[in-house]
N, C-alpha and C positions, 0 to 999 in steps of 0.2 A: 575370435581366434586367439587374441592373445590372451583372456580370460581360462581357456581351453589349454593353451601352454602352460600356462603357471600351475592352473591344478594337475595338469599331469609332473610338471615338473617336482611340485611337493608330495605327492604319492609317490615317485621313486624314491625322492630321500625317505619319505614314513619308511619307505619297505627294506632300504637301505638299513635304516635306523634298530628297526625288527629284527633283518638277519643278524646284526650284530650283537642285537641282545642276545636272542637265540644260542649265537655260538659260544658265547661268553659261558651261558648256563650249562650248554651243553661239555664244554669243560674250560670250566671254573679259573684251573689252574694257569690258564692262559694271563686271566685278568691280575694274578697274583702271584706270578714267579720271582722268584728270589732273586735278586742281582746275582752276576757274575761279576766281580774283582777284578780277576784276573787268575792266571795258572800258578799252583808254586812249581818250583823250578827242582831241579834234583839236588838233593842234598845227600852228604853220609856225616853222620853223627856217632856220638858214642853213648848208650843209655846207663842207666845209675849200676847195673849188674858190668858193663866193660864190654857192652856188646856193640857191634857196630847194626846203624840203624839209618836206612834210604827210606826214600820217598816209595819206593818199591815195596816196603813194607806196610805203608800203609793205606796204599790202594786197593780199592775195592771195600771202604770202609770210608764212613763219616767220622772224622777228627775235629776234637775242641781243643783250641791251644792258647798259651797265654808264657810271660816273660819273667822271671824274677831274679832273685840273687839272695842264694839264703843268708849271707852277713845283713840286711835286709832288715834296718829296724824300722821302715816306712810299711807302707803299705802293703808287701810280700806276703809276709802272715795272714794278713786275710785275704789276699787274692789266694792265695793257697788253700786256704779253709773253706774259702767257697765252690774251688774246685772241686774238693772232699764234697762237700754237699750235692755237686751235680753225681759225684762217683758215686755215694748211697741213694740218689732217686733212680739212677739207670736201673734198670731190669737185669740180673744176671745175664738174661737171652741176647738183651742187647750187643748188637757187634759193635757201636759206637767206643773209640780209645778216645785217650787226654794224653796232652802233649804239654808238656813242662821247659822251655828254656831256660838256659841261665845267660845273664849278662853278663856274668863274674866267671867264665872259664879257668885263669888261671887258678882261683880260690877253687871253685867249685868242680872235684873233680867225680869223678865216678862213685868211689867211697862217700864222698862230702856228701853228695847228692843222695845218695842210698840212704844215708843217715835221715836227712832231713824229711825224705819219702816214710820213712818208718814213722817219723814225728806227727803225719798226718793220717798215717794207715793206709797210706796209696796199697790198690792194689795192682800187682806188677804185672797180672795179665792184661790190664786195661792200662795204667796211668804208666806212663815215660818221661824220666826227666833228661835232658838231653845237654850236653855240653861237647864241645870241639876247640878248634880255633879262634878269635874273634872273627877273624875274617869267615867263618865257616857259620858261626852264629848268626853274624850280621844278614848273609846271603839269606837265610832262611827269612829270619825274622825282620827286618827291613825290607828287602829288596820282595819278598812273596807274599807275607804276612801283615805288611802294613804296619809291623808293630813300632817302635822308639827306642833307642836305647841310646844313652848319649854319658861320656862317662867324664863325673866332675873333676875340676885342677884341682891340685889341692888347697888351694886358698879358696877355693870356693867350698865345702868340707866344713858342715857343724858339727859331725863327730867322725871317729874315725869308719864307724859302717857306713857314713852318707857318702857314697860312693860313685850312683849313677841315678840320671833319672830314666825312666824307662815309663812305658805304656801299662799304665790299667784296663786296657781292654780284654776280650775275650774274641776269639776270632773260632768261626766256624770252618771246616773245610772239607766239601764232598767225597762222594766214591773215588770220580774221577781226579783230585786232587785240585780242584779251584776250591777258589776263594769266597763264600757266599755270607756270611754273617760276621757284623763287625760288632761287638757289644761293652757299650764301658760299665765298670766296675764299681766305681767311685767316682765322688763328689756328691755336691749337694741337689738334690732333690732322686738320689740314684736308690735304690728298694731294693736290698740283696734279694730278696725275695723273685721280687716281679724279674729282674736281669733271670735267675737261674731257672725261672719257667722259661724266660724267651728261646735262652739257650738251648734248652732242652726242647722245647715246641720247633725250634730251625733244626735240631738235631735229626729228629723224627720225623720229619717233616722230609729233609733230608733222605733217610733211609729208605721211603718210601717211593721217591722219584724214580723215575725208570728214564 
């Protein structure tokens, strides 16, 4: 009898075991969904044209975003550049935006940012660069975005642009406005390459979700 238990006991886990594979295959996406973050929160901003711009707008739409400060003689220029590079693999058709913060509001105002948007060839139906308050930056970009931005004394200052340190990352953000893809940019062993497929692979990947 107890010979008689054990093998039935180990046939329900086998069968146990089977329907779990089964369902996995049956849809995939179970086995490999994307974290959820967390929610961004509502914001209103101001984009490089002087327009006011909410969370409202960008719902129902996959957004890539990322932080800089164009006096910016660090790292900014190429997170930007590489921006540019996701903005020429998008497909026209694509509805996926770019989302530009600055960490330097009071320098960076609408005009500044226009300017500097021109310097990369943003285009203005897709790419935004956004500036407000500090306090209205921060909300976004810290408090929904996970990003960094922290701004130096001035004795800490090896020239007059080194200003703040802030996040190299790239952050994804769905339809519904969570938070699902976090991607750094920089450092050592990082592949502009291989980041701006990821980006673009969660992007789409994204788009697709129901």
């Amino acid at each position: 009898m107890l010979g008689l238990g054990l093998g039935l006991t180990l046939a329900l886990l086998l069968l146990a075991l089977l329907l779990s594979v089964l369902r996995l295959r049956t849809n995939p996406a179970r086995a490999t969904a994307l974290p959820v973050y967390g929610q961004v929160a509502d914001f209103l901003l101001t984009n490089q044209h002087g327009q006011a711009v909410s969370l409202s707008n960008l719902l129902g739409r996959v957004w890539i975003a990322d932080i800089v400060f164009t006096r910016c003689a660090g790292p900014c220029p190429r997170m930007t550049q590489k921006m540019a590079g996701i903005q020429a693999a998008l497909d026209p058709a694509e509805r996926t935006r770019l989302v530009t913060l600055t960490t330097d509001p009071d320098f960076d105002t609408p005009e500044v940012l226009r300017a500097y948007a021109q310097r990369f060839n943003a285009d203005p139906a897709r790419w935004m660069f956004l500036t407000g308050t500090k306090a209205q930056i921060a909300r976004l970009a810290v408090d929904s975005l996970k990003l960094t931005t922290v701004e130096k004394r001035p004795e800490e200052r090896e020239s007059p642009e080194d200003l703040f340190i802030h996040s190299t990352i790239f952050v994804v953000v769905d339809r519904q406005g969570r938070l699902r893809g976090i991607f750094e940019t920089e450092g050592e062993g990082i592949d502009s390459q291989t980041v701006t497929r990821q980006v673009l692979a969660t992007a789409r990947r994204l788009e697709r979700e129901r």
